[in-house]
C-alpha positions in Angstrom: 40.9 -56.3 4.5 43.8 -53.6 3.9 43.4 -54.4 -0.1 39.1 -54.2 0.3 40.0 -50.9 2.5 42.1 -49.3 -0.6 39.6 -50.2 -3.2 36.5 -48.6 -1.3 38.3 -45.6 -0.5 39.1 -45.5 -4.2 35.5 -45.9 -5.6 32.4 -43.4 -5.5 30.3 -45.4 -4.1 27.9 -42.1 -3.4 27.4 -42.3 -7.8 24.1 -44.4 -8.2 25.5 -46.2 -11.1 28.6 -47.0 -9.3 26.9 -48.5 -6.0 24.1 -50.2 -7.9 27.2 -52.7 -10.0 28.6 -53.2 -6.7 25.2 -53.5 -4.7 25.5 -57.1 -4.4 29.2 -57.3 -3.2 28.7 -54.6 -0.8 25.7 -56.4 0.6 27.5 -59.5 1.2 29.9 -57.8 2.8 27.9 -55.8 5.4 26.6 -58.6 6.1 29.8 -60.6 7.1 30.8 -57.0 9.2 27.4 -58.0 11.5 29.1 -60.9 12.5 32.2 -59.2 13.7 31.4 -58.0 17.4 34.3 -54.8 17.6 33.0 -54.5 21.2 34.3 -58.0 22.2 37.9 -57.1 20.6 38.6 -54.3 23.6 39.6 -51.1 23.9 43.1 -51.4 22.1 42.1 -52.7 18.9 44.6 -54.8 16.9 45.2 -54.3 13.3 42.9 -56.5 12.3 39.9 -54.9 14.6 40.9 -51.5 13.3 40.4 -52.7 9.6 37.0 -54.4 10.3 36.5 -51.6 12.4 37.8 -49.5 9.0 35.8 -51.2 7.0 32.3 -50.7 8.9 33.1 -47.3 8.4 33.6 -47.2 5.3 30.2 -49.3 4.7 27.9 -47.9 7.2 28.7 -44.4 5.3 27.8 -46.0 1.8 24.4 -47.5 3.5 23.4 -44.4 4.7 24.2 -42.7 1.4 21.8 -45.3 0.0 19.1 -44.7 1.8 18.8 -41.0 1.7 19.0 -41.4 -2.2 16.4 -43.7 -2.2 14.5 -41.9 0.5 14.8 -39.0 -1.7 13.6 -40.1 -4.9 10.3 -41.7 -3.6 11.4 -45.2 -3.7 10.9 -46.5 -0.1 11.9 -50.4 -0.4 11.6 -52.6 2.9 14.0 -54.9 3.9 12.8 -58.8 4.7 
């Protein structure tokens, strides 16, 4: 997670060309950060919770990124 956590913070995922080679990865992991229920952890995360925690951060902000750009250039995709 700490490694993942680095390389994110490193990348610009807010570039178009950027996010759309790492699209796929990023998916994959959002979807493995549904999974992981950071209210069930408790108030006093451990290091691990405050990496996933971290890491839905970090991801949340790229998603939202995506969808104002794709919001904003007419393409309105829906999800399945």
């Amino acid at each position: 997670r700490k490694l993942l956590i680095r390389t994110l913070e490193q990348l610009d995922l807010a570039d178009a060309e950027t996010f759309q080679l790492l699209e796929a990865s990023l998916t994959y992991i959002w979807h493995l950060l549904s999974k992981v229920h950071l209210d069930q952890l408790g108030t006093t995360l451990s290091r691990a919770g405050k990496q996933w925690y971290q890491l839905q951060c970090l991801l949340g902000a790229t998603q939202l990124e995506q969808s104002e750009r794709t919001l904003s250039h007419g393409k309105i995709e829906t999800q399945a």
